[in-house]
TIRO-2110 file (N, C-alpha, C; in Angstrom, 1 decimal):
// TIRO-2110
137.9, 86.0, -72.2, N, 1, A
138.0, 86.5, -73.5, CA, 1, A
138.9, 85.7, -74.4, C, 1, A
138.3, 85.4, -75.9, N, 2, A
139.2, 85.0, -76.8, CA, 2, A
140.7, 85.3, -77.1, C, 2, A
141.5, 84.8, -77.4, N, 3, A
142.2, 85.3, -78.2, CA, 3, A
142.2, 85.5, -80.0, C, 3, A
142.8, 86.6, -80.2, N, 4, A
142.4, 87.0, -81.5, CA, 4, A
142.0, 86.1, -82.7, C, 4, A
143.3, 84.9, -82.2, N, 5, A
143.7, 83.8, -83.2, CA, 5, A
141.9, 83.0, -83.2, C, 5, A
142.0, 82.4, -81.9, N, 6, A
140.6, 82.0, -82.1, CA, 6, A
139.5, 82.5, -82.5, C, 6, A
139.0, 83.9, -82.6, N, 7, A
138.2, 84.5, -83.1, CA, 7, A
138.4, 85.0, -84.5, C, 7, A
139.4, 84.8, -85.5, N, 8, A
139.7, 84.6, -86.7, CA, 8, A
139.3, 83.5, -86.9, C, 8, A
139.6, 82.1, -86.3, N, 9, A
139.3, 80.9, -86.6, CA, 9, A
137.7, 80.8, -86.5, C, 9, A
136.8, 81.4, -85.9, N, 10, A
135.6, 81.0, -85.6, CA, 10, A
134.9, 82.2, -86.5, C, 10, A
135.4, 83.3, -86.9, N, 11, A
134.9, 83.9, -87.8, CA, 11, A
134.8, 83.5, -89.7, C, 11, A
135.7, 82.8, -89.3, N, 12, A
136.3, 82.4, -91.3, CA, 12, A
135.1, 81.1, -91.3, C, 12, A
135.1, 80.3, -89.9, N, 13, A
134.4, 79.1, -90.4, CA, 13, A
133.2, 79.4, -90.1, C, 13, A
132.4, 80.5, -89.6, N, 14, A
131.1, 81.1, -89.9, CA, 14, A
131.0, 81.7, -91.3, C, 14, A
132.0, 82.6, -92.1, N, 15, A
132.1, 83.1, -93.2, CA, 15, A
131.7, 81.9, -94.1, C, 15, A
132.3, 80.7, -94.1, N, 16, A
132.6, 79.8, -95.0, CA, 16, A
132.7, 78.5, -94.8, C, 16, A
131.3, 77.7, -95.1, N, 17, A
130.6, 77.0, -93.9, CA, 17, A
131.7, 75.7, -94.8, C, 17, A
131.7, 74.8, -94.3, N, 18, A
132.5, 73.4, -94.3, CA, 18, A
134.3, 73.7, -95.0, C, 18, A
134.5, 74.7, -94.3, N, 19, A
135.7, 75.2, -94.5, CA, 19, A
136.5, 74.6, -93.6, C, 19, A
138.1, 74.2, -94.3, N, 20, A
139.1, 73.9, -93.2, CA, 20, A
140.0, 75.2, -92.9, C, 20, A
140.4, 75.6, -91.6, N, 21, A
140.7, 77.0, -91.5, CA, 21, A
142.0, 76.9, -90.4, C, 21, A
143.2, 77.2, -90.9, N, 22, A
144.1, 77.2, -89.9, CA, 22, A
144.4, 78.8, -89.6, C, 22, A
145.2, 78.9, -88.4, N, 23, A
145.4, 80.4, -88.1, CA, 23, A
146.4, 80.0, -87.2, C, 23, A
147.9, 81.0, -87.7, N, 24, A
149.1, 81.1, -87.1, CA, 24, A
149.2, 82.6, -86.6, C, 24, A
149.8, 82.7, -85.4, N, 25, A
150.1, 84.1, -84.8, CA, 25, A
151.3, 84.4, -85.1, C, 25, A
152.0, 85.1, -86.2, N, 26, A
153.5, 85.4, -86.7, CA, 26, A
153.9, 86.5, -86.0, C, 26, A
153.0, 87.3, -84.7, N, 27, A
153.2, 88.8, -84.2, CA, 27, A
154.8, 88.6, -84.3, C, 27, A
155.2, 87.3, -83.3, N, 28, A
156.4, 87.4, -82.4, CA, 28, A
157.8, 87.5, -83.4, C, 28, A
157.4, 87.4, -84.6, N, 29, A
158.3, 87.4, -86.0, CA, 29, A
158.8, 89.1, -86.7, C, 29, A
157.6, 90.4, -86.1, N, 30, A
157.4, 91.5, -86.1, CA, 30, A
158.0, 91.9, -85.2, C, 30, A
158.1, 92.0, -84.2, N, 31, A
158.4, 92.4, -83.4, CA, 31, A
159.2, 94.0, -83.7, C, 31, A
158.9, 95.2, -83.6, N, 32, A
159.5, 96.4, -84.1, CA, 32, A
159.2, 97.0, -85.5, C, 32, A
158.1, 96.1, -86.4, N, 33, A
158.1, 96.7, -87.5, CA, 33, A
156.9, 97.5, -87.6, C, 33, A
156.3, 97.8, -88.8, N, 34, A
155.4, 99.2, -88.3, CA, 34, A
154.1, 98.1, -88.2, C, 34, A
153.0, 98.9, -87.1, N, 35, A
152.0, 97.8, -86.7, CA, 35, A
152.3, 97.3, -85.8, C, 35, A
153.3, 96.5, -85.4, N, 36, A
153.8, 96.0, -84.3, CA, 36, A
153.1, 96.7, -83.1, C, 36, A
152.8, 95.9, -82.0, N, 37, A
152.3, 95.9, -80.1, CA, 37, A
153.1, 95.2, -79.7, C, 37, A
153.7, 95.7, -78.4, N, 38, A
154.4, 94.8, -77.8, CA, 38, A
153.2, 93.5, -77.0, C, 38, A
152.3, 93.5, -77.4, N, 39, A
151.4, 92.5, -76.6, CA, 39, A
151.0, 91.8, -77.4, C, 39, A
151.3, 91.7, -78.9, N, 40, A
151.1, 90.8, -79.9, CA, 40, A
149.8, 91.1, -80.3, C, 40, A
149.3, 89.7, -81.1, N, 41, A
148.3, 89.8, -81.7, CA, 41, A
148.0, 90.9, -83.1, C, 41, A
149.6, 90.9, -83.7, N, 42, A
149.2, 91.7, -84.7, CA, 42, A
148.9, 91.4, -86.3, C, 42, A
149.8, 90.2, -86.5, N, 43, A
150.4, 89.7, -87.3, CA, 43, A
149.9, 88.3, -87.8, C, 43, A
149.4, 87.6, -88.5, N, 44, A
149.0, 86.2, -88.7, CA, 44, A
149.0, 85.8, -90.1, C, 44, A
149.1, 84.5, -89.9, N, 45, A
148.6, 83.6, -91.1, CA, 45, A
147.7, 82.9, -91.2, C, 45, A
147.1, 82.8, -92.5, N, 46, A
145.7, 82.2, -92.4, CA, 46, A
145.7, 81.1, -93.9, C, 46, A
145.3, 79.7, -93.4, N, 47, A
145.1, 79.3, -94.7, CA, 47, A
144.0, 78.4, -94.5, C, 47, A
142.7, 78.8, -95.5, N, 48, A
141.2, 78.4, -95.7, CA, 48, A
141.0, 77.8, -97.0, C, 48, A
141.0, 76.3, -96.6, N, 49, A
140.2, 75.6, -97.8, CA, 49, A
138.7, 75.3, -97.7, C, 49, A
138.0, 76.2, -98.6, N, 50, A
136.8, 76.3, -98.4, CA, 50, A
136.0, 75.9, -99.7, C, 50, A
135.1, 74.8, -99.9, N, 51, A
134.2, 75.1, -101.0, CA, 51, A
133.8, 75.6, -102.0, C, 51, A
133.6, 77.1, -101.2, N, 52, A
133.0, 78.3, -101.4, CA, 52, A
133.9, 78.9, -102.3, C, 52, A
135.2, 78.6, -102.3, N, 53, A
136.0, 79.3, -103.2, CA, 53, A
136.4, 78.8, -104.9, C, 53, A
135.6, 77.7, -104.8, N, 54, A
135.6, 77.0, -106.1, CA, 54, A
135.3, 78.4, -107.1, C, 54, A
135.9, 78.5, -108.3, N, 55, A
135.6, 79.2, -109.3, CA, 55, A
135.2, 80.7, -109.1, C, 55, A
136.1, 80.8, -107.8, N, 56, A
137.0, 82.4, -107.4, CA, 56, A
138.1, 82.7, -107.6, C, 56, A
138.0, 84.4, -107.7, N, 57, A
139.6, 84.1, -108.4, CA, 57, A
140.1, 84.5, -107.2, C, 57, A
141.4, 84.6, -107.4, N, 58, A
142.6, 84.7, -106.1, CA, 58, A
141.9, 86.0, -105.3, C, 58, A
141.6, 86.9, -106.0, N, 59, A
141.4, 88.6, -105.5, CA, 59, A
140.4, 88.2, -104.8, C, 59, A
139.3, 87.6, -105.5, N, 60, A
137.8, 87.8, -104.8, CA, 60, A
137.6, 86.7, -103.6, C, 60, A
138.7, 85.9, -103.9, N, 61, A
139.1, 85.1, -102.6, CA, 61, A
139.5, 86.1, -101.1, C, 61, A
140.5, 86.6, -101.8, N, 62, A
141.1, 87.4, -100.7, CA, 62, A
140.3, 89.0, -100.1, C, 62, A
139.2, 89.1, -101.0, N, 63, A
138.5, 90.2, -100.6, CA, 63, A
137.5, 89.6, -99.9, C, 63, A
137.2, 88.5, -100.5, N, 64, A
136.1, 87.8, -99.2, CA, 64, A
136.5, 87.8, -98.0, C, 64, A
137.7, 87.5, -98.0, N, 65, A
137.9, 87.1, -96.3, CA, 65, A
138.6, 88.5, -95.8, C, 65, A
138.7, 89.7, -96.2, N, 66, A
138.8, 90.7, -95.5, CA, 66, A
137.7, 91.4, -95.3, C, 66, A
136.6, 91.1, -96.2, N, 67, A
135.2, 91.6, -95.6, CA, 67, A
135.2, 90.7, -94.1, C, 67, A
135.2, 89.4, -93.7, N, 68, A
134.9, 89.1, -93.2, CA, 68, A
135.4, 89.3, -91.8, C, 68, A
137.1, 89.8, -91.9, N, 69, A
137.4, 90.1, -91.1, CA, 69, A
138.1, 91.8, -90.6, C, 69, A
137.2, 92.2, -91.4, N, 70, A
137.0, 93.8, -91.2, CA, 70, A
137.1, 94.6, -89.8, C, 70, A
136.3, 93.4, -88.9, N, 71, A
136.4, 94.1, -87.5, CA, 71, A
137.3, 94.0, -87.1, C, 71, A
138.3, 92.4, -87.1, N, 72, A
139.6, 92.8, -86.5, CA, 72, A
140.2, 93.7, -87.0, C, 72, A
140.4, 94.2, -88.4, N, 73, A
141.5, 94.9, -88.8, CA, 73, A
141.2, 96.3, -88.2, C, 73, A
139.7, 96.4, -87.6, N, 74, A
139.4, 97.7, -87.2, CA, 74, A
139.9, 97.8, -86.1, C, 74, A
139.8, 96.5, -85.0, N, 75, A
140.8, 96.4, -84.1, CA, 75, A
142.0, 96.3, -83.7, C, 75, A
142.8, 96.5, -84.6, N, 76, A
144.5, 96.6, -84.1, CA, 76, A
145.2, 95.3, -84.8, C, 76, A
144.7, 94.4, -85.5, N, 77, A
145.3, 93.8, -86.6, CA, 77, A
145.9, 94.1, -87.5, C, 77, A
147.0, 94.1, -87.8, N, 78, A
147.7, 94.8, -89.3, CA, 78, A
148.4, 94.4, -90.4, C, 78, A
148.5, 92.4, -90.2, N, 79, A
149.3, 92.0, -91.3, CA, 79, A
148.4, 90.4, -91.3, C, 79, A
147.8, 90.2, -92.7, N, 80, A
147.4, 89.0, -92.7, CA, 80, A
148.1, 88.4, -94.0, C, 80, A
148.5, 87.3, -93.9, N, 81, A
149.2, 86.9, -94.7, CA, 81, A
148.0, 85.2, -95.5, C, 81, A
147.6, 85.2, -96.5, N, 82, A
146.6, 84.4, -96.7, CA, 82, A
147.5, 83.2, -97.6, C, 82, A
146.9, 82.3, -97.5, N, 83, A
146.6, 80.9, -98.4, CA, 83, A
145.3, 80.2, -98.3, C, 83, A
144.3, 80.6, -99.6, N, 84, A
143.3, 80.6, -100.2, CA, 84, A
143.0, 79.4, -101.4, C, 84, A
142.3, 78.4, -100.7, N, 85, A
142.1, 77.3, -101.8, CA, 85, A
140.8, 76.5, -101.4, C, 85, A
140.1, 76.0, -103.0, N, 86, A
139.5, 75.5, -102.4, CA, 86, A
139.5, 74.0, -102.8, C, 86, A
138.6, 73.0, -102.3, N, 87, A
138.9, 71.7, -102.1, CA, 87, A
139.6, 71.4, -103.9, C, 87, A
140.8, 70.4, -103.2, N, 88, A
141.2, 69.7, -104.1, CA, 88, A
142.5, 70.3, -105.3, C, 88, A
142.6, 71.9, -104.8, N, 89, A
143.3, 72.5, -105.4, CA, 89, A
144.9, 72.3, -104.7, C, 89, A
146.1, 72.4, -105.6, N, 90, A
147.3, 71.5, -104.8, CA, 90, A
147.8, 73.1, -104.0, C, 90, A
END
């Protein structure tokens, strides 16, 4: 089985085809706040430079990629923390 991280990473770059897509696991930074598992996988960062986001605004950036990752959040995910750009933006 995956871990979460990589299955964010392979969901965003299905979402958002010639996208560059990093994913950080921050759980271990939570630890005790609300959300928090002691088994991780709660917490992350995400930053996607994609194309696709040329002449989107910040919101509809960031609603994009919670559509896309709706299932995790339905799974026990609870803090994503985003950086959203697309090519060429500083």
């Amino acid at each position: 089985m995956s871990s979460r991280a990589e299955r964010l990473r392979a969901t965003l770059l299905h979402a958002f085809p010639g996208a560059e897509v990093a994913v950080q696991d921050d759980s271990h930074r939570h630890a005790g706040h609300s959300g928090a598992r002691p088994e991780g996988e709660t917490h992350y960062s995400v930053r996607v430079v994609a194309p696709g986001f040329a002449g989107m605004t910040r919101l509809a950036r960031s609603r994009a990629v919670h559509a896309a990752l709706a299932e995790e959040f339905g799974g026990g995910m609870h803090a994503l923390a985003l950086e959203l750009r697309a090519p060429g933006e500083a």
